[in-house]
VOGU-3710 file (C-alpha; in Angstrom, 3 decimals, decimal comma):
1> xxxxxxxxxx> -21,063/19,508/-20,886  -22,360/15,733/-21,360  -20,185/13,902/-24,049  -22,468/11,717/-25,308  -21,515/8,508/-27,263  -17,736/9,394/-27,994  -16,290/8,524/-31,438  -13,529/6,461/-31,915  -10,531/9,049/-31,743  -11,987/10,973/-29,217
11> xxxxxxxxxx> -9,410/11,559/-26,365  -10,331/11,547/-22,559  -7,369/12,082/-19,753  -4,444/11,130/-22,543  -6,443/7,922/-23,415  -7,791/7,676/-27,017  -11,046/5,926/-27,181  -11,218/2,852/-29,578  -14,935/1,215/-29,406  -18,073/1,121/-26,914
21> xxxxxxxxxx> -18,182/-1,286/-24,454  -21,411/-0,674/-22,645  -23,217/1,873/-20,695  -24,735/1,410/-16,964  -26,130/3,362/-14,314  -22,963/5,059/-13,612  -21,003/6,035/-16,630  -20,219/4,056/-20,104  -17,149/1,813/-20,691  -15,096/2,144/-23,772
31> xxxxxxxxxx> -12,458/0,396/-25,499  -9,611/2,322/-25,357  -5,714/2,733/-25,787  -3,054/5,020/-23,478  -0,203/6,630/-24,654  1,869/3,832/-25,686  -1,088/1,618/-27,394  -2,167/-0,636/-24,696  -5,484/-1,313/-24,371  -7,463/-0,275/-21,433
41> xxxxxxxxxx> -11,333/0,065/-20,457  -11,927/3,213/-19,729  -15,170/3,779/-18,105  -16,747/7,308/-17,886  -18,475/8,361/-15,393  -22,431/10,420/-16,383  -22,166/14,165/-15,478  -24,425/13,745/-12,891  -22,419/11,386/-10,698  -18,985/13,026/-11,755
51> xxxxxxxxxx> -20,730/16,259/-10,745  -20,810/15,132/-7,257  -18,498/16,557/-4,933  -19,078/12,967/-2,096  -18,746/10,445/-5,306  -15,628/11,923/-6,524  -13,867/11,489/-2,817  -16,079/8,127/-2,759  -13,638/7,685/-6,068  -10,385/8,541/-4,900
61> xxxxxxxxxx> -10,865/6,632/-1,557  -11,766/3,533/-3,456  -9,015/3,407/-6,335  -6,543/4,185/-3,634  -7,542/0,686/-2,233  -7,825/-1,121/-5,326  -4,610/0,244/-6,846  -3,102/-1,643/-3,430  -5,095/-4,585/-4,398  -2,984/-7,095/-6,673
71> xxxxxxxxxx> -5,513/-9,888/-7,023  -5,823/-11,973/-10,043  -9,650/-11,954/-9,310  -9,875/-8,224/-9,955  -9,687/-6,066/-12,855  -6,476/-3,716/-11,720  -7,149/-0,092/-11,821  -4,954/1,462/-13,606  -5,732/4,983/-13,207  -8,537/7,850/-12,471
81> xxxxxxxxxx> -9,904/11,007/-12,814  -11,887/12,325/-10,021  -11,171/16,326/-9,940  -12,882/16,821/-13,178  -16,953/16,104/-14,321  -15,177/14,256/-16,724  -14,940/12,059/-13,997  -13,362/8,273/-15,604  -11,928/4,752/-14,057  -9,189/2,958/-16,262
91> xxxxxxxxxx> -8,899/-0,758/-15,565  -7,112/-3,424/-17,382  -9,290/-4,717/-20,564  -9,074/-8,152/-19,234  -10,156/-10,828/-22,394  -12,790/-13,382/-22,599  -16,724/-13,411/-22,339  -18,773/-12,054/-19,249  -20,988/-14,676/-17,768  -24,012/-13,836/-19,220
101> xxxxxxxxxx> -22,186/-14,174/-22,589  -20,623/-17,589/-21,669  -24,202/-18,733/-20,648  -25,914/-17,466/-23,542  -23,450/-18,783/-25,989  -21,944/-22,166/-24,147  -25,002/-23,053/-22,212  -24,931/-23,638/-18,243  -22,201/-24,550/-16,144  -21,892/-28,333/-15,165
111> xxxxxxxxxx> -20,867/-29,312/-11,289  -16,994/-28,485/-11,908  -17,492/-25,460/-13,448  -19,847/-24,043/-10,705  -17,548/-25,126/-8,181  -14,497/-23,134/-9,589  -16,618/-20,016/-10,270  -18,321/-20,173/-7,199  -14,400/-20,924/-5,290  -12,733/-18,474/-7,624
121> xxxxxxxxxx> -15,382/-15,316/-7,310  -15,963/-16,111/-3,218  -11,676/-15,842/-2,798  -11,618/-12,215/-4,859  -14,336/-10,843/-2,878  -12,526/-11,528/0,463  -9,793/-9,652/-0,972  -11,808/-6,879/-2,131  -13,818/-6,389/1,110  -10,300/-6,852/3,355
131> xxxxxxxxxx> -9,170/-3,540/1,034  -12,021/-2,193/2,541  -14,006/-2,172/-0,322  -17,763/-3,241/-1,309  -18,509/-4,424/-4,489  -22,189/-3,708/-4,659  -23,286/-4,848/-7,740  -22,567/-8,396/-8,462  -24,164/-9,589/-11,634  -23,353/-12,193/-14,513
141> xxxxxxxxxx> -22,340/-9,324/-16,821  -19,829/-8,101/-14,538  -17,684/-11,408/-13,944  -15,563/-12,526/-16,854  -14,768/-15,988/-17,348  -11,265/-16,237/-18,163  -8,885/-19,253/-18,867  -7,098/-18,412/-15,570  -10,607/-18,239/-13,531  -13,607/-15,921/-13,528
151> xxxxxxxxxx> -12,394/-11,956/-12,622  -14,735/-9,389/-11,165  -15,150/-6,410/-13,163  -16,719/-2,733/-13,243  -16,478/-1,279/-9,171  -18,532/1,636/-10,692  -20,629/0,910/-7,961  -18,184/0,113/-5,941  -18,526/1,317/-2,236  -15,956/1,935/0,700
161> xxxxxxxxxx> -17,184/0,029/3,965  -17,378/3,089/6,027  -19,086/5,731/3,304  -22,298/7,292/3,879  -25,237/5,723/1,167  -24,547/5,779/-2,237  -27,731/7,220/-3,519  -29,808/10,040/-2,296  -31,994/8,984/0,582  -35,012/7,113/-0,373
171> xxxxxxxxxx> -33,787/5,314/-3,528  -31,293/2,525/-4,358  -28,814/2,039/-7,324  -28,508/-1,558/-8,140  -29,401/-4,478/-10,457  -33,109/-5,749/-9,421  -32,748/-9,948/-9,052  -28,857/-9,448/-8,090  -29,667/-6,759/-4,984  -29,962/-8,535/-0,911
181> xxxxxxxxxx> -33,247/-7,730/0,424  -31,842/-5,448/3,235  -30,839/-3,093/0,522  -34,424/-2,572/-0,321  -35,005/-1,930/2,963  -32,169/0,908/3,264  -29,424/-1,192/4,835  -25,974/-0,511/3,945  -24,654/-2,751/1,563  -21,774/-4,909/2,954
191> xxxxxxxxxx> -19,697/-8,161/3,053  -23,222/-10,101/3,433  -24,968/-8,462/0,500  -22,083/-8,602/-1,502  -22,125/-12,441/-0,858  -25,817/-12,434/-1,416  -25,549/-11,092/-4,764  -22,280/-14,164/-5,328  -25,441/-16,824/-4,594  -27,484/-14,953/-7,262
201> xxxxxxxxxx> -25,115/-15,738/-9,524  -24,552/-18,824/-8,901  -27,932/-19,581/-9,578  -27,802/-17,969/-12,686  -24,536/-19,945/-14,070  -26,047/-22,997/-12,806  -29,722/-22,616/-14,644  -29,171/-20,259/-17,193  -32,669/-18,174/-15,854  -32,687/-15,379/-13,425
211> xxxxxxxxxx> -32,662/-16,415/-9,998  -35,928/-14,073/-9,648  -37,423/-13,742/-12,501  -37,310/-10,756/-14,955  -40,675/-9,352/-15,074  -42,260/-7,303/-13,744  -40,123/-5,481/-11,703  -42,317/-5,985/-8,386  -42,293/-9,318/-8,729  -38,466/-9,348/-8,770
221> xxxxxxxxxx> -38,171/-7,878/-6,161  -40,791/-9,775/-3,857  -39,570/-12,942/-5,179  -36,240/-11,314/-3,789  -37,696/-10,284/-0,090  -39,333/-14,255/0,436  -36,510/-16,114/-0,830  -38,705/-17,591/-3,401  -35,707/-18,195/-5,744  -35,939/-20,281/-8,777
231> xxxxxxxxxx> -33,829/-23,541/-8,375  -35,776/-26,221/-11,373  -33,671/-28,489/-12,647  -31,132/-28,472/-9,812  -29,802/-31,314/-7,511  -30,899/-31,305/-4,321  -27,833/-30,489/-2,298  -26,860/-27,737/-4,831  -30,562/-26,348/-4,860  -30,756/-26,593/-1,330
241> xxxxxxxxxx> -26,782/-24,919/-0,685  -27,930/-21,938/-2,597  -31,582/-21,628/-1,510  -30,090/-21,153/2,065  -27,308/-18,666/0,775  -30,345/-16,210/-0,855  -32,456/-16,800/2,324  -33,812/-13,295/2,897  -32,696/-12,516/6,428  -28,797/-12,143/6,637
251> xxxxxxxxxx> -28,300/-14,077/9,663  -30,145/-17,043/8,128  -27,460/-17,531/5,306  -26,052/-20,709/4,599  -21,980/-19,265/4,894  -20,315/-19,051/1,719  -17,784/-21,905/2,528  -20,355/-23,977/3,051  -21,565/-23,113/0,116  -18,248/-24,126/-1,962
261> xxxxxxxxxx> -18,416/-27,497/0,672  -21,688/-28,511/-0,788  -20,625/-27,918/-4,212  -17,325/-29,688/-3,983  -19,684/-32,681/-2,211  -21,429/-32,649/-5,601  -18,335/-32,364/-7,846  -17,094/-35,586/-5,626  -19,808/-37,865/-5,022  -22,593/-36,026/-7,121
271> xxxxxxxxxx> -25,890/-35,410/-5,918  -27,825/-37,682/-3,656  -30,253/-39,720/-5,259  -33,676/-40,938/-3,052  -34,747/-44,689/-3,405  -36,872/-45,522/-6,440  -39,281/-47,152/-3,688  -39,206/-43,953/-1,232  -39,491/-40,466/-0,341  -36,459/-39,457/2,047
281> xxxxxxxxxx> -36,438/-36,210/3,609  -32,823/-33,397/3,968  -32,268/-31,000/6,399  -29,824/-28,453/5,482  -27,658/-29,995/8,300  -27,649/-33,099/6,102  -26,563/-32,118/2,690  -23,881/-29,371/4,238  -22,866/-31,542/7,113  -21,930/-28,087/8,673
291> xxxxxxxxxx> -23,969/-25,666/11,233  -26,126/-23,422/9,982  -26,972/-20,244/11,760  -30,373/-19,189/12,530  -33,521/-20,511/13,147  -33,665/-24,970/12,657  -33,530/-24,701/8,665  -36,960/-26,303/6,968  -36,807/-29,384/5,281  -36,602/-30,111/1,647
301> xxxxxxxxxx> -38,648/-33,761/0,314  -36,741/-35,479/-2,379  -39,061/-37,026/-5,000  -39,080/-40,464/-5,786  -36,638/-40,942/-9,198  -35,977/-43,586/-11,423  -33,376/-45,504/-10,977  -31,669/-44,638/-14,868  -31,643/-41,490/-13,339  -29,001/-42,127/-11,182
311> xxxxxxxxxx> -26,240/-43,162/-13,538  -27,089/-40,649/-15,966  -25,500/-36,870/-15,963  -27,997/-34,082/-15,178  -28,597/-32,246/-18,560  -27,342/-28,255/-19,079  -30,670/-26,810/-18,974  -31,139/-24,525/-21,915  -30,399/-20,642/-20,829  -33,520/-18,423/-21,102
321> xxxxxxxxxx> -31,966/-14,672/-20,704  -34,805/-12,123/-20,829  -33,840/-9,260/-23,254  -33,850/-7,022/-20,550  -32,480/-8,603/-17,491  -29,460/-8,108/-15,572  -29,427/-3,945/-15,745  -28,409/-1,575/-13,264  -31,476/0,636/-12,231  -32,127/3,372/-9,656
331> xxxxxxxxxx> -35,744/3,246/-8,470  -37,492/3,619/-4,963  -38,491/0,377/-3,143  -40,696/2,013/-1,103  -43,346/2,149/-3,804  -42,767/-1,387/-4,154  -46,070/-3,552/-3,543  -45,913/-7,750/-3,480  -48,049/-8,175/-6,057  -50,441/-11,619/-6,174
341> xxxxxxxxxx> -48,759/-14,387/-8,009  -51,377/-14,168/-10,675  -50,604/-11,145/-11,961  -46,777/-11,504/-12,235  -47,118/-12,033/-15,526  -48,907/-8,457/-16,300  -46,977/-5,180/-16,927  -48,659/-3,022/-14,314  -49,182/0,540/-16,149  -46,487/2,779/-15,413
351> xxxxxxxxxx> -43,461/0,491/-14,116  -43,030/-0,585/-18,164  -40,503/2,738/-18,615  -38,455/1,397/-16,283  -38,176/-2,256/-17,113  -36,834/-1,234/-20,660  -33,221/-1,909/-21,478  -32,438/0,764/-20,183  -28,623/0,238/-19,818  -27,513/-1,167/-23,502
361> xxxxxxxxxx> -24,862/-2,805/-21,487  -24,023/-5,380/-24,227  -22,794/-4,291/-27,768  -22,525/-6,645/-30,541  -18,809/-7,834/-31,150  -17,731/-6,517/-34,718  -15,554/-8,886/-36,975  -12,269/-10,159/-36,001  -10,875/-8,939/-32,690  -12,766/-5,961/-32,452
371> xxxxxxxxxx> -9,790/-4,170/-32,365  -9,741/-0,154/-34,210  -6,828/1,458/-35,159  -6,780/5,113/-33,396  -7,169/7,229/-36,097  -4,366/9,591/-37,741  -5,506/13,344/-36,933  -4,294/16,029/-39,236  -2,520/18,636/-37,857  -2,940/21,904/-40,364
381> xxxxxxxxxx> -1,841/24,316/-38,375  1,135/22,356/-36,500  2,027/21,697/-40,380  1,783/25,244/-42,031  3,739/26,613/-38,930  6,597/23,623/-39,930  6,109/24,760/-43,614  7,166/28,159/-43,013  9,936/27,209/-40,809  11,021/24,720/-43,412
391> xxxxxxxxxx> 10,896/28,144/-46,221  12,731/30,586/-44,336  15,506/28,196/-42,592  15,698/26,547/-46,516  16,235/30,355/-47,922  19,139/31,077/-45,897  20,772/27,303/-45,029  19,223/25,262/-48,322  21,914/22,673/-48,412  21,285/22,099/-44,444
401> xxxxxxxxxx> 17,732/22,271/-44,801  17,065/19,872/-47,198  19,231/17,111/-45,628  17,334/17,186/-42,195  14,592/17,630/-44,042  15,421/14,159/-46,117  15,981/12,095/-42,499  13,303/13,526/-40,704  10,663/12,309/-43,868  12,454/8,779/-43,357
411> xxxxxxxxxx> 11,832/8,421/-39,917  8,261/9,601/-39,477  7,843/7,574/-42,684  9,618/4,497/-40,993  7,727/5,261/-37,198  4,226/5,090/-39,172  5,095/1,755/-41,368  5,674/0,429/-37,874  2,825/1,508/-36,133  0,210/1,067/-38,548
421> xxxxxxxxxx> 1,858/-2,671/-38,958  1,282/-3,022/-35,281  -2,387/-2,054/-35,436  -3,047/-4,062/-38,473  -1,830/-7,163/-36,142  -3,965/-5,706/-33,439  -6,477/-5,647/-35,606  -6,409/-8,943/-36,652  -5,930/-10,889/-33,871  -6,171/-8,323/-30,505
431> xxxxxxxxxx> -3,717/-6,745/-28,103  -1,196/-8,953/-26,779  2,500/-7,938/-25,261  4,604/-9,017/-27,458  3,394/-6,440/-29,786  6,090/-3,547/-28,763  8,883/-6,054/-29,045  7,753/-7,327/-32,576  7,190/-3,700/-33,532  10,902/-2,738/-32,756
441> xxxxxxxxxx> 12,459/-5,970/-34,284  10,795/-5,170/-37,662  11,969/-1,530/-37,261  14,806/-2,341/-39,707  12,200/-4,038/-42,701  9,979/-1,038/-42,023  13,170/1,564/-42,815  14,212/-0,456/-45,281  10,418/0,111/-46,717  10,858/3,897/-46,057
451> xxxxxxxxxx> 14,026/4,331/-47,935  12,681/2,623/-50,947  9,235/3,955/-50,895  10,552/7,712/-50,580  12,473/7,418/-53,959  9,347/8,038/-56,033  8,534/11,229/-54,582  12,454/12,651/-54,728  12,841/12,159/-58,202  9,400/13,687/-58,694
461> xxxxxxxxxx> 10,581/16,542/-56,855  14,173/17,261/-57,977  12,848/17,079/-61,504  10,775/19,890/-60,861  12,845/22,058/-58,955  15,349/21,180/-62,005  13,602/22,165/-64,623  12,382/25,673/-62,687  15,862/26,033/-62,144  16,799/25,626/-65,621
471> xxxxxxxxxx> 13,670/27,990/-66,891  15,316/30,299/-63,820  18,698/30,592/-65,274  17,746/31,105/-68,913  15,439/34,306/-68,054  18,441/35,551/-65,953  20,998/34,910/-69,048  18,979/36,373/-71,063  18,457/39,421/-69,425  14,608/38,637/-69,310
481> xxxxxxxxxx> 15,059/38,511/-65,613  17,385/40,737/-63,198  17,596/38,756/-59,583  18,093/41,606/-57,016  21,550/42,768/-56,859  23,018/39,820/-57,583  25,523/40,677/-60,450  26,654/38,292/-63,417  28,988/35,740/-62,590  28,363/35,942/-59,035
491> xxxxxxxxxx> 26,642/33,676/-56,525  23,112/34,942/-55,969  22,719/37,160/-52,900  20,390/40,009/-51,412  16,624/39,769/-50,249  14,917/38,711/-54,120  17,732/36,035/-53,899  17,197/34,357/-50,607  13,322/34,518/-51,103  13,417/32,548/-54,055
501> xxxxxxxxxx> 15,764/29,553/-52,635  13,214/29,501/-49,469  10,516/29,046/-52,358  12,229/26,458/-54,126  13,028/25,027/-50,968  9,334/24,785/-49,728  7,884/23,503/-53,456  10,409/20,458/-53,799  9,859/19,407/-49,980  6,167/20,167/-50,614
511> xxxxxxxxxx> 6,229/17,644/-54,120  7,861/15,134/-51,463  5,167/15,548/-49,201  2,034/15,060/-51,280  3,359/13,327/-54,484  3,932/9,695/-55,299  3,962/6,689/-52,579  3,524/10,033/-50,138  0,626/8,659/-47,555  2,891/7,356/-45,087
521> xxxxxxxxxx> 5,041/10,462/-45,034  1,633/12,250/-44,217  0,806/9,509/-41,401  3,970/8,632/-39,988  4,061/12,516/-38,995  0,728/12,799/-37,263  1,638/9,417/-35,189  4,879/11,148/-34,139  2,897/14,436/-33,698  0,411/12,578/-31,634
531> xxxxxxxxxx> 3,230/11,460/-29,224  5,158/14,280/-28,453  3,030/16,953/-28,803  -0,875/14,968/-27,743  -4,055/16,882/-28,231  -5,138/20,410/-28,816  -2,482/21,957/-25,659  0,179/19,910/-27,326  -0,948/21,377/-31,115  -0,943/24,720/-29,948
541> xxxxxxxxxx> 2,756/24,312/-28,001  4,145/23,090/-31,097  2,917/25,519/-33,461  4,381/28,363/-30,932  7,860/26,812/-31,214  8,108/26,024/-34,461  6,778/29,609/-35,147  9,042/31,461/-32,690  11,975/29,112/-34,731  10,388/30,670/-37,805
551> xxxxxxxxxx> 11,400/34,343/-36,707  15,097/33,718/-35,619  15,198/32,821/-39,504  12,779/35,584/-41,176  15,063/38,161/-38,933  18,317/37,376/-40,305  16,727/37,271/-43,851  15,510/40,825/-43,570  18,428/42,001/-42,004  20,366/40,700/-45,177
561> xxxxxxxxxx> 22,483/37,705/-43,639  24,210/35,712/-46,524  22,947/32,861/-48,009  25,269/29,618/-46,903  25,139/26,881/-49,773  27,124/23,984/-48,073  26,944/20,985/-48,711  25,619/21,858/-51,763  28,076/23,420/-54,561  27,989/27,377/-54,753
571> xxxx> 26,192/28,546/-57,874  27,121/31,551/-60,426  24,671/33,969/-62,300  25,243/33,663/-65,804
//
């Protein structure tokens, strides 16, 4: 069954989810944290595609590679599920804004910055296809611009070299603007359209538009199949650099190292400036210096400029990000028409369904570091199956009992101050690795915090087992109140005897449990639970063996064992 929109808490594979990420044509991406609290993204993969007997062994094929792949570039898979519909990839939650973020936010990338992005994605995608591995779907949204260079994300759509299509025949999975033109056309995708799709966004990063157009979704995708890409406000050896990358045939492509050689050109000497007086003319061969294969590239006419302009920096253009560009769709190109340029600007009736957002990829960033806490679940039966242990090993052993009872309360209580002090960090200012080391060098302050905070609730309860005690022993001297066979001046013994210490047993731990400065008691045990004994299997094993402990106990009670006071002093009916 479909699991849609998990909640925070919800647990998939041993990994609890935190937050939403996004969703795509594939599966959705959550925030999430494994068994020891690191953060992950965890994407899941849609029933339908999980469902799929080829995609899963398309899966296990493809994080085989990319778990061999150590590539600062790429995202490293952590983990996967591909034997289950809940079919789910686990990378590492790498930090910092995707492109389209970074463009959005910081504006357009000047000449250096293109140049490393354009170096830094072009060396990670050699890696990736030499594991054998195509990316597929190459979009702003799924490169992340970190401080240590940009790193490809999200091989959802990910595709070994040698695997049949991805899709059923006849239709194509991909991001319209960002997909070669041979895809369209039912190639398979490869190094080439991979590379294609590294031009595209280039383009992007360098205008801040899509390199196509968004709308409407013909149009993309004829602008796509003539190479009509939109360049404005580009130099002419960077226009002309990626104009020749995103040239429709794949054989006419301007390489992608000369790409990176025009663009260093640029970063060096900047872009060539024509004569105020005259009109010169470039030839690929010019600007690239390099050979370029295919048919004798056209020529591109430099307009006359000013001569100010030549000193002066080009401006960031402005980004203009349509509200619903940049998503993954399926759809059939084969219904595709080129429409006439005049009515690019229509929405032809029935193609607006599918140029809605239909992905949501992009969720607004909550406060701080958009870190959540995993939530504390209670564990009622786990705990009434402790309780009764706790009764029936405290009515034959109370002196025992209570004592473990009294360390086991401080260390849950001093496991969840330390826990809940790391996610409060986390919370604050994000994952990082020093948190496990900081967490275990405050250990000590957080025991310390334990001890003290416990005190409350032990006076509470000794008072009240006290005074029952008290109100106990009058009825009893009194003869209001005959305790079994117990005699006078006797310790107490026999069944009525050793069910009443299990019951005052079970109310004092019970007033430490719930009564003053108790909370963390109550939380530091459902962390611990949550460890060793992790969702609903691990409830259920728990409760069995603390139950089966139960009956060694309840068995020696009905079979009239003695009750053993130690360390505590042996009392005497009155």
């Amino acid at each position: 069954m479909e699991r849609i929109g998990l909640e925070p808490g919800s647990e998939i594979g041993g990994y609890t989810v935190v937050a939403p990420l996004g969703s795509g044509g594939m599966g959705t991406v959550y925030r999430a944290v494994d068994g020891g609290g690191d953060a992950v993204a965890l994407k899941l993969l849609h029933p339908h595609v999980g469902s799929d007997a080829v995609t899963r062994d398309r899966l296990r094929r493809e994080v085989h590679a990319l778990q061999k792949l150590k590539h600062p570039g790429v995202a490293a898979v952590l983990d996967a599920e591909a034997d289950s519909t809940e079919a789910f990839l686990v990378t590492e939650l790498v930090s910092g804004d995707n492109l389209e973020e970074h463009v959005r936010e910081r504006g357009t990338l000047d000449a250096e910055e293109l140049l490393d992005l354009a170096e830094g994605l072009r060396d990670t995608l050699v890696a990736v296809h030499g594991a054998g591995v195509v990316h597929r779907d190459l979009k702003p949204s799924n490169v992340i611009v970190g401080d240590d260079g940009p790193v490809l994300i999200d091989f959802g759509l990910a595709q070994a070299a040698d695997d049949s299509k991805l899709t059923a025949d006849g239709l194509v999975l991909g991001t319209p603007g960002y997909l070669a033109p041979e895809l369209l056309d039912g190639a398979e995708p490869d190094d080439a359209s991979d590379f294609w799709g590294w031009a595209a966004v280039l383009v992007f990063a360098a205008t801040g538009r899509p390199p196509f157009g968004s709308r409407p979704l013909e149009a993309v995708l004829a602008r796509a199949r003539s190479g009509d890409v939109d360049l404005d406000g580009l130099g002419p050896l960077t226009a002309t650099a990626l104009r020749g990358a995103l040239a429709p045939v794949p054989a006419d492509r301007t390489a992608p190292d000369d790409v990176v050689a025009a663009l260093t050109l640029v970063v060096a000497e900047g872009e060539p400036i024509a004569d105020e007086t005259e009109t010169t003319v470039l030839t690929e061969d010019d600007v690239l210096g390099t050979t370029v294969l295919g048919p004798e590239p056209a020529t591109v006419a430099v307009a006359p400029v000013v001569a100010a302009a030549a000193v002066a920096p080009v401006a960031h253009v402005a980004p203009v990000v349509a509200a619903n560009d940049g998503q993954t769709r399926a759809f059939d190109p084969t219904i595709v028409e080129e429409p006439e340029v005049e009515d690019w600007d229509e929405d032809p009736d029935g193609v607006g369904w599918i140029e809605g957002d239909l992905d949501a990829s992009e969720e607004p960033e909550p406060e701080g570091s958009g870190y959540e806490r995993p939530p504390a679940q209670r564990r009622w039966g786990t705990l009434l199956a402790a309780a009764l242990l706790l009764g029936s090993a405290g009515a034959l052993y109370p002196g025992v009992t209570l004592v473990v009872f009294v360390l086991l309360v401080v260390v849950v209580r001093t496991i969840g101050s330390t826990v809940e002090a790391m996610y409060g960090r986390r919370e604050r200012g994000g994952v990082k690795r020093s948190d496990r080391a900081v967490a275990v060098a405050t250990a000590p302050w957080h025991l310390l915090r334990s001890v003290v905070g416990l005190v409350p609730s032990l006076v509470v309860a000794g008072s009240i087992v006290v005074i029952l005690l008290g109100v106990s022993w009058w009825l009893v001297g009194n003869d209001h109140w005959v305790v079994g066979d117990s005699p006078s001046g006797q310790e107490p013994q026999g069944l009525t005897a050793t069910i009443l210490v299990g019951v005052f047993v079970l109310l004092g731990a019970a007033v430490v449990w719930w009564g003053p400065l108790s909370l963390m008691t109550r939380t530091g045990a459902r962390r611990v639970l949550a460890v060793i004994a992790p969702g609903p299997l691990g409830a259920l094993v728990a409760t069995v063996i603390l139950l089966a402990a139960s009956s060694v106990f309840i068995v020696q009670i009905l079979t009239g064992a003695p009750i053993t006071w130690a360390p505590l002093p042996t009392p005497v009916l009155p």
